[in-house]
C-alpha positions as CSV (number, residue, x, y, z in Angstrom):
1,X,3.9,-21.2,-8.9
2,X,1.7,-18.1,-9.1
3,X,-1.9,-19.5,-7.9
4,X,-3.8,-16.2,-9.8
5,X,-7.5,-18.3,-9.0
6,X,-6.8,-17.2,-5.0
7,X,-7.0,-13.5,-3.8
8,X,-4.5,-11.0,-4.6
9,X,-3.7,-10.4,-0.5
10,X,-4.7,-12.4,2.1
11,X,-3.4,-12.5,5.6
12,X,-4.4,-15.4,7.8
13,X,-4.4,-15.7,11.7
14,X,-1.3,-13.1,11.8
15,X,0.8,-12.6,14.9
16,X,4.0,-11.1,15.7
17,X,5.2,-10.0,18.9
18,X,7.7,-7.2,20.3
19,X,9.7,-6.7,23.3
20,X,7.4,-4.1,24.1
21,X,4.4,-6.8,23.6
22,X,2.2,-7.9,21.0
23,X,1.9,-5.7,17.8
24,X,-0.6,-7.8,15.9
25,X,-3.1,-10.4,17.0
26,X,-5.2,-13.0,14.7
27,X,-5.1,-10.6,11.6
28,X,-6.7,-11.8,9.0
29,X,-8.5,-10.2,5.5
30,X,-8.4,-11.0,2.2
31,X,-7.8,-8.7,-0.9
32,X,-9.6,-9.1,-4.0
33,X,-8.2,-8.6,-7.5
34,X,-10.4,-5.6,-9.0
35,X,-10.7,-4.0,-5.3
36,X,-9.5,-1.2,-3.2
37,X,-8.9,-2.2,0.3
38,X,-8.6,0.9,2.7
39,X,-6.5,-0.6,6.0
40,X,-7.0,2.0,8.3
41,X,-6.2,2.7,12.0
42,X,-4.6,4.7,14.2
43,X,-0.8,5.3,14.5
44,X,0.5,2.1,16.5
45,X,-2.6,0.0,15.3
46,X,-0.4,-2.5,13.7
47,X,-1.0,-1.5,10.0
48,X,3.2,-1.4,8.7
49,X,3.5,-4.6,10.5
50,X,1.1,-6.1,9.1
51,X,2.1,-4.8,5.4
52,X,6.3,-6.0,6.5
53,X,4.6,-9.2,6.8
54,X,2.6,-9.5,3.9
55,X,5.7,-8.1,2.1
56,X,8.4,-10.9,3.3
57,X,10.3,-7.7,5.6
58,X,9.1,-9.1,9.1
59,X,8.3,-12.8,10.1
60,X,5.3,-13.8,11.6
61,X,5.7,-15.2,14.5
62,X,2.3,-17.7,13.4
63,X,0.3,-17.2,10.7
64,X,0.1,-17.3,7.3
65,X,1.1,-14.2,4.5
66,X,-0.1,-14.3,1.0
67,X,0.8,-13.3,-2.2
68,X,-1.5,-15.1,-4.6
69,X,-1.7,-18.1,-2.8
70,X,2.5,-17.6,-2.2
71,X,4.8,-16.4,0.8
72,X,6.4,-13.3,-1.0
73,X,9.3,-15.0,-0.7
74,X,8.6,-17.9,-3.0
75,X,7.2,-15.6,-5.4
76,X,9.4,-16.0,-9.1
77,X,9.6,-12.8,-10.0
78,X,7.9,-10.3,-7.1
79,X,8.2,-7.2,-8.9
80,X,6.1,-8.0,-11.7
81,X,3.7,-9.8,-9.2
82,X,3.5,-6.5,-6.5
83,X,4.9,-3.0,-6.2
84,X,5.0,-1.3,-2.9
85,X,5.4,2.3,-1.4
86,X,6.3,2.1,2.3
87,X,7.9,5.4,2.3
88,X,9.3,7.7,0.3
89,X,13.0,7.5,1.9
90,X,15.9,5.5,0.0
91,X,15.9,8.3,-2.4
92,X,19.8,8.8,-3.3
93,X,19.6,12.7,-3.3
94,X,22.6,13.5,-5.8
95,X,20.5,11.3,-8.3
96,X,17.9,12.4,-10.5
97,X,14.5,10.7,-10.8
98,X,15.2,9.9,-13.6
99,X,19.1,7.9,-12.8
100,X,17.2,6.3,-9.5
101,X,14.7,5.0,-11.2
102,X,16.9,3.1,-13.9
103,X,19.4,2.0,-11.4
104,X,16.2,0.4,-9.6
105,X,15.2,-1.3,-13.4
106,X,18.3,-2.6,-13.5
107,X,18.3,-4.1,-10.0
108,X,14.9,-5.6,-10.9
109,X,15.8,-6.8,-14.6
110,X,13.4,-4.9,-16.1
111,X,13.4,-3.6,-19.7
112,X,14.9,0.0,-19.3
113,X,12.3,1.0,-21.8
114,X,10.2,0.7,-18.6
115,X,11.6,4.1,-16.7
116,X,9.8,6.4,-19.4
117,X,6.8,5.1,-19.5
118,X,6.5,5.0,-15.4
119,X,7.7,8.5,-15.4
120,X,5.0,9.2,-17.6
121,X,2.6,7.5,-15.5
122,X,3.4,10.0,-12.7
123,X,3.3,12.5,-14.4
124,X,7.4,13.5,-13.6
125,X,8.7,13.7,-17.3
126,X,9.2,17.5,-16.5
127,X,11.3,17.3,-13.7
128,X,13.0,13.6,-14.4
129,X,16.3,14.8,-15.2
130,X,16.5,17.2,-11.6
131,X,18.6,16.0,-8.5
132,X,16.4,14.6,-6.0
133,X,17.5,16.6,-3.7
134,X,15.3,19.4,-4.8
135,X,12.2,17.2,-5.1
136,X,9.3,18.2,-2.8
137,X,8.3,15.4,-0.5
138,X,5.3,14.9,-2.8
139,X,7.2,15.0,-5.7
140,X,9.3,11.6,-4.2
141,X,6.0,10.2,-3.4
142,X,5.8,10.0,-6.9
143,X,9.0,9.0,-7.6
144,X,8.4,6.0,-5.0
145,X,5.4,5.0,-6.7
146,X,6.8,5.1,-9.7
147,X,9.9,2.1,-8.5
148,X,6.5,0.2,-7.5
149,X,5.3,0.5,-11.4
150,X,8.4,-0.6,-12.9
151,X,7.1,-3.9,-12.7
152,X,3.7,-3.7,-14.2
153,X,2.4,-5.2,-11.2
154,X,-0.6,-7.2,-10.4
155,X,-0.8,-6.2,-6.7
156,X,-0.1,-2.4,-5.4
157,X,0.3,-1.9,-1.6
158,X,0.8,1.3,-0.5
159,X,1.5,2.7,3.2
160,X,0.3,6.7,3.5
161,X,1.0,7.6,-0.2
162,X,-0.9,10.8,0.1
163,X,2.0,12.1,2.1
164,X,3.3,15.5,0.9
165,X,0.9,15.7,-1.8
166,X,-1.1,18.8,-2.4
167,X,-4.6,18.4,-3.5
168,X,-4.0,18.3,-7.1
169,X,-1.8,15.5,-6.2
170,X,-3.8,13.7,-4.2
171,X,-6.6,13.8,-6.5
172,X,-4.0,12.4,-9.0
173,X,-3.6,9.9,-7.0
174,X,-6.6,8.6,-6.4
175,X,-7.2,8.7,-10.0
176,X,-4.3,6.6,-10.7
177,X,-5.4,3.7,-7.9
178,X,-8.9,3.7,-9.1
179,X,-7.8,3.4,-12.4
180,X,-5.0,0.5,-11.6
181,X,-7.9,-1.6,-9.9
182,X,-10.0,-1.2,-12.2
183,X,-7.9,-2.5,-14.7
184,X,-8.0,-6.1,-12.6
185,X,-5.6,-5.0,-10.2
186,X,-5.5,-5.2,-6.4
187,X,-4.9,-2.4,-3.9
188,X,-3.8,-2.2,-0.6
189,X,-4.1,1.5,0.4
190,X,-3.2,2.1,4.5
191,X,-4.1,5.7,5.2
192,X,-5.1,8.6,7.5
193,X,-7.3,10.2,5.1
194,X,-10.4,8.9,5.6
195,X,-12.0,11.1,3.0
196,X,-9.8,9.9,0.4
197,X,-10.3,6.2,1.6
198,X,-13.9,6.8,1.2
199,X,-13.6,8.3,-2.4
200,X,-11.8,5.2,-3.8
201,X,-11.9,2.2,-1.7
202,X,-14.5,-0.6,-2.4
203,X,-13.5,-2.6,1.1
204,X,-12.5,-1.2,4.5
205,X,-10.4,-3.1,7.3
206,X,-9.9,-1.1,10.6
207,X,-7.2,-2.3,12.8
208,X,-7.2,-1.4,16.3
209,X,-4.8,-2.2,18.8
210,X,-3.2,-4.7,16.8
211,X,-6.6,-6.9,16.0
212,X,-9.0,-6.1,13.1
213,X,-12.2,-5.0,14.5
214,X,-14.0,-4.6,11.3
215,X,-13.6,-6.0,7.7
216,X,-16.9,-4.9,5.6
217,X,-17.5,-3.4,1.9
218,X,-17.2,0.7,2.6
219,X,-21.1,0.8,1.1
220,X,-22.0,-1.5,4.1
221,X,-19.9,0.5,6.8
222,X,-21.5,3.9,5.1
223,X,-25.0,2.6,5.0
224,X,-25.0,1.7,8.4
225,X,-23.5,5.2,9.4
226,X,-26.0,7.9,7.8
227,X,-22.6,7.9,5.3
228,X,-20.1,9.1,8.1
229,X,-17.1,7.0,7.7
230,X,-15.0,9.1,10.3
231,X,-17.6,8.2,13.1
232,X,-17.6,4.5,12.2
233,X,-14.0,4.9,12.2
234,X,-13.9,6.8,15.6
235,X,-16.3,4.5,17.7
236,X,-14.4,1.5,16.6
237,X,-10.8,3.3,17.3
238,X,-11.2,6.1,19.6
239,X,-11.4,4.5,22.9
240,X,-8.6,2.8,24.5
241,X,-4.4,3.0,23.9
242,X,-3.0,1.4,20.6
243,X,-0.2,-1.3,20.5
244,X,2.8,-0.4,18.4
């Protein structure tokens, strides 16, 4: 049963080791219904794995994942619990957004009614009936975050949405996250782009080399920093070779 009482996200003591050694180590952070949480970190960090195993795709080796108080796996119905964009691959290019995202409805049991009113939300009505194949790679973003909204999810975790998007875009989708968590929902935004993070996140977690070397409210980290989130960011991550 859905425990809604605990946080939205919370990873406890994660671990989870490679033949090419360990990728993450003790990760643990909580994320809050009504919050944005920026997980940042450079590429090899252990960011994705950490999301695979809050998402069910990769088991911890110990640990503990959590989807409101729930493995994913034990969730009831998962898509109306948390949508997530790991990448905007899986796209069937003879498709249009339109057919991919009611064969996706359909695989998910959810109201067809539901494709309009996401494409809507994304602002893709225009161009829903054109094969994907002609689709700029910001223009699948959209049609990824769009499957995660067929849903109406509580939870949104995204991995590097911002990829491909032009600045209209990206200010679009900023817009859109703010707006989702302020609505009660919960956000777990990894990124590169530590201006956007800055602009919409209420919480930052950096990972480095597979551990979690900070985990603070963004006002705390920026206060501290003369309001320079890239050089918190950098001392904490720019020494020293990350662990993929």
């Amino acid at each position: 049963m859905t425990n809604f009482t605990s946080p939205a996200i919370e990873a406890r003591d994660l671990r989870k080791q490679f033949a090419g050694g360990a990728a993450v180590e003790d990760v643990s952070f909580p994320v809050s219904s009504g919050r944005v949480v920026g997980l940042l970190g450079p590429n090899g960090a252990g960011k994705t794995t950490t999301i695979r195993m809050l998402l069910g795709l990769v088991a911890p080796d110990s640990g503990t994942a959590l989807i409101h108080g729930n493995p994913y796996a034990e969730l009831t119905d998962p898509l109306s619990v948390v949508g997530a964009v790991l990448d905007a691959g899986g796209l069937h290019p003879g498709r249009s957004g339109r057919q991919h995202l009611r064969v996706a409805a359909a695989q998910a049991r959810v109201g067809a009614g539901r494709v309009d009113k996401v494409l809507a939300e994304v602002d893709l009505t225009a161009a829903a009936d054109r094969p994907i194949s002609g689709y700029s790679l910001g223009m699948r973003q959209r049609i990824a975050i769009a499957t995660a909204l067929l849903g109406a999810p509580r939870i949104l975790v995204l991995d590097e949405p911002a990829n491909g998007l032009d600045p209209a875009g990206m200010r679009w989708l900023r817009q859109r996250i703010r707006a989702f968590a302020d609505g009660g929902g919960a956000v777990l935004l990894s990124s590169h782009v530590l201006s956007d993070v800055s602009q919409i996140a209420d919480d930052i977690v950096i990972m480095q080399a597979g551990r979690v070397v900070a985990d603070l409210p963004l006002a705390d980290a920026l206060d501290a920093n003369d309001g320079d989130l890239e050089r918190f960011y950098l001392e904490l991550t720019g020494a020293g070779s990350a662990v993929r």
